[in-house]
C-alpha positions as CSV (number, residue, x, y, z in Angstrom):
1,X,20.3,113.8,91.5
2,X,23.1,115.7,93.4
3,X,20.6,117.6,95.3
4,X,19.3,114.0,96.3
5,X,22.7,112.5,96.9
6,X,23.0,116.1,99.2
7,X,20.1,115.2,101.0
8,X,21.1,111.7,101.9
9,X,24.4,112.2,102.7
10,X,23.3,115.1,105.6
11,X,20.3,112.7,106.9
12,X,23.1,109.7,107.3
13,X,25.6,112.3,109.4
14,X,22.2,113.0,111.6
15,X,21.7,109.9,112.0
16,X,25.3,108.5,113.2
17,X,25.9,111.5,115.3
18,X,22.7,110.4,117.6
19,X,23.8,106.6,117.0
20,X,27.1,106.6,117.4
21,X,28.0,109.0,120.2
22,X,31.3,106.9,121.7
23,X,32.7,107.7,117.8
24,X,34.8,109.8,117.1
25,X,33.2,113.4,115.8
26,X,33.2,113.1,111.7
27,X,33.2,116.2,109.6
28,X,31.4,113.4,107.2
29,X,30.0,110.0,107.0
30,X,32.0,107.3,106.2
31,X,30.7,106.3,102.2
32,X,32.7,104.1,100.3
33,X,33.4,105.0,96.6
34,X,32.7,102.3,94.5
35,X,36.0,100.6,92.9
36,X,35.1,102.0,89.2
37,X,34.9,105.3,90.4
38,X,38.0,104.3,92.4
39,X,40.0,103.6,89.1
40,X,38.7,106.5,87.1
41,X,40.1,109.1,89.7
42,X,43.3,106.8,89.7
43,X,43.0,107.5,86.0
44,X,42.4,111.2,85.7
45,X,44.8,112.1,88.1
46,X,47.3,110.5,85.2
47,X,49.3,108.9,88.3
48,X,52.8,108.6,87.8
49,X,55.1,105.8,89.3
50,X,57.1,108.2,91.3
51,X,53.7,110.1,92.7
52,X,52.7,110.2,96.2
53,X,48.9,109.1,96.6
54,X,47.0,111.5,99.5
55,X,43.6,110.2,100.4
56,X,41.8,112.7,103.0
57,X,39.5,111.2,104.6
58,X,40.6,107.4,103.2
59,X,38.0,105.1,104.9
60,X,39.3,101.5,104.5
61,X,41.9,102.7,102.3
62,X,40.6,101.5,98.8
63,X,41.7,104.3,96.7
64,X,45.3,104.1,98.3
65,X,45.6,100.6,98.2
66,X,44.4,100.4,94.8
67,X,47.2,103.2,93.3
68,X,49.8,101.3,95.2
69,X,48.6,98.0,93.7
70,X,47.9,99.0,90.3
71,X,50.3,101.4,89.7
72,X,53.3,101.1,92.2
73,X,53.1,104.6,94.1
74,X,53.3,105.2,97.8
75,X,50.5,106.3,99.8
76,X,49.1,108.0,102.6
77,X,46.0,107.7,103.9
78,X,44.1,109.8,106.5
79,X,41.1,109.3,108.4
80,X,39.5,110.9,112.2
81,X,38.0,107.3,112.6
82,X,40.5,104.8,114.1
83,X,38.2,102.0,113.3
84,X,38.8,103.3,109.5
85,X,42.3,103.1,109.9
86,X,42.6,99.3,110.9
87,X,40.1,98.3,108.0
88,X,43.0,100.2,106.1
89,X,45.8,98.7,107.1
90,X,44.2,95.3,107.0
91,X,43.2,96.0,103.3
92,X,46.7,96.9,102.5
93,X,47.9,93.6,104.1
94,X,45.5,91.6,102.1
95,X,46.9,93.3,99.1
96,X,50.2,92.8,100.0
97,X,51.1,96.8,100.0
98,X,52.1,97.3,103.4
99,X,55.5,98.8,102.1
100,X,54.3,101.3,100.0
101,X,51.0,102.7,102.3
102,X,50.3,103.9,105.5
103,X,47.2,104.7,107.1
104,X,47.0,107.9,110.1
105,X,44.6,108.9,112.3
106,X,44.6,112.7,112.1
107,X,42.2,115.7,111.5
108,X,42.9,117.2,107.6
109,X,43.0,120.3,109.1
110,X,46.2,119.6,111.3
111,X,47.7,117.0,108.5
112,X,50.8,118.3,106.1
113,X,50.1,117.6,102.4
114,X,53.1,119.2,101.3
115,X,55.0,115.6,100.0
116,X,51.6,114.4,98.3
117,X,51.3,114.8,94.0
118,X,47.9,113.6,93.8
119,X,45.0,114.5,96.9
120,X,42.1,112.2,96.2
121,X,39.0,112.5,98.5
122,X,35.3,112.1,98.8
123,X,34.3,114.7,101.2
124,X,31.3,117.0,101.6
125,X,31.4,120.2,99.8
126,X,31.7,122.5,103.0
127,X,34.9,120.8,103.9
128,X,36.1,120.8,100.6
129,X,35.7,124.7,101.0
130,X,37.1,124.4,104.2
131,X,40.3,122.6,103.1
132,X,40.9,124.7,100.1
133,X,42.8,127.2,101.0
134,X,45.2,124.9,103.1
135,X,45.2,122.6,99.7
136,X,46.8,125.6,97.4
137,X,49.0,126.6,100.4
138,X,51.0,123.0,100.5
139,X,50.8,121.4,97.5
140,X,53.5,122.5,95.0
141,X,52.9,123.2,91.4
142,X,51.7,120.8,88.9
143,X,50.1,118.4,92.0
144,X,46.1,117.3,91.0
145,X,43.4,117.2,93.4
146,X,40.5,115.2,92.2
147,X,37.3,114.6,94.5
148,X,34.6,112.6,94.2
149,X,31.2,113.7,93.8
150,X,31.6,117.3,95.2
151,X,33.4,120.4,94.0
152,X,35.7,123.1,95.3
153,X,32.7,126.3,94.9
154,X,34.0,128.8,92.4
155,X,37.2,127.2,91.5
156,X,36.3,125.6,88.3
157,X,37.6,122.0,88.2
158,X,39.6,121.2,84.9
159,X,38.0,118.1,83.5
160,X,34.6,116.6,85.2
161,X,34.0,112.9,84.5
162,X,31.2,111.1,84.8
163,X,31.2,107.3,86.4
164,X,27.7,105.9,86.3
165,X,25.7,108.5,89.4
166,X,29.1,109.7,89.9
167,X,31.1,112.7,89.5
168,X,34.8,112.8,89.1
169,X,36.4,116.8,89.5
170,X,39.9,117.4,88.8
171,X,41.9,120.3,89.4
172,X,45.8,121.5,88.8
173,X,47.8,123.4,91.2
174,X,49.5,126.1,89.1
């Protein structure tokens, strides 16, 4: 199934770099994770009211508008696609989060995680590979990283959850 998932997700990135040449250029496709598997990565990151939320890669801002809304945290989203980023920040009007959240255009590679606790994302395994390194640089002791769908190669993820055709990885920075 992953190998199908794989398959799909590389087809769509063909497709919308031929179709959508004035975009920006995306490392990966803009796929929305589905709210339950938005709550369980919420939930096995075991977020904490005084955490701060990093989505990379946040899309219309769902997984950081939904930790600020159900559990009180701040947020940062980032996203390459400034179209993304107003979907976000209209989503975290409609939710009423506007004070706890806030949506940047950036690249990943250029962003600072050091302040985040948690770093959720739902990118393709070749830039979660790519990002690794930088990841265990910034982020202090004790911060999670949990991704959807895709790992992090040989570092073994800590718990693996999974949410209907969905996978859920978690790590711990020691």
């Amino acid at each position: 199934m992953k190998t199908v998932k794989n398959l799909l997700v590389a087809l769509f990135v063909g497709a919308c770099t031929v179709a959508y040449a004035q975009e920006p250029q995306l490392d990966v496709p803009y796929v929305p994770t589905n709210q339950q598997t938005v709550e369980k990565m919420l939930e096995l990151a075991n977020i904490k009211p005084d955490d701060v939320v990093y989505d990379l890669g946040c899309g219309d801002g769902r997984i950081i508008v939904t930790a600020a809304k159900k559990f009180g945290v701040t947020g940062v989203g980032v996203d390459l696609n400034p179209q993304r980023i107003r979907e976000a920040n209209e989503n975290a009007e409609k939710a009423g989060v506007t004070d706890k959240v806030k949506f940047v255009e950036g690249n990943l590679f250029e962003f600072d995680f050091s302040k985040a606790d948690v770093v959720t994302m739902y990118l393709l395994p070749s830039v979660n590979m790519k990002l690794r390194s930088k990841l265990l640089k910034e982020l202090k002791p004790g911060s999670r990283i949990v991704s959807h769908d895709f790992d992090m190669g040989d570092w073994e993820a800590e718990k693996t959850v999974k949410v209907g055709n969905d996978t859920v990885y978690l790590w711990t920075i020691d």
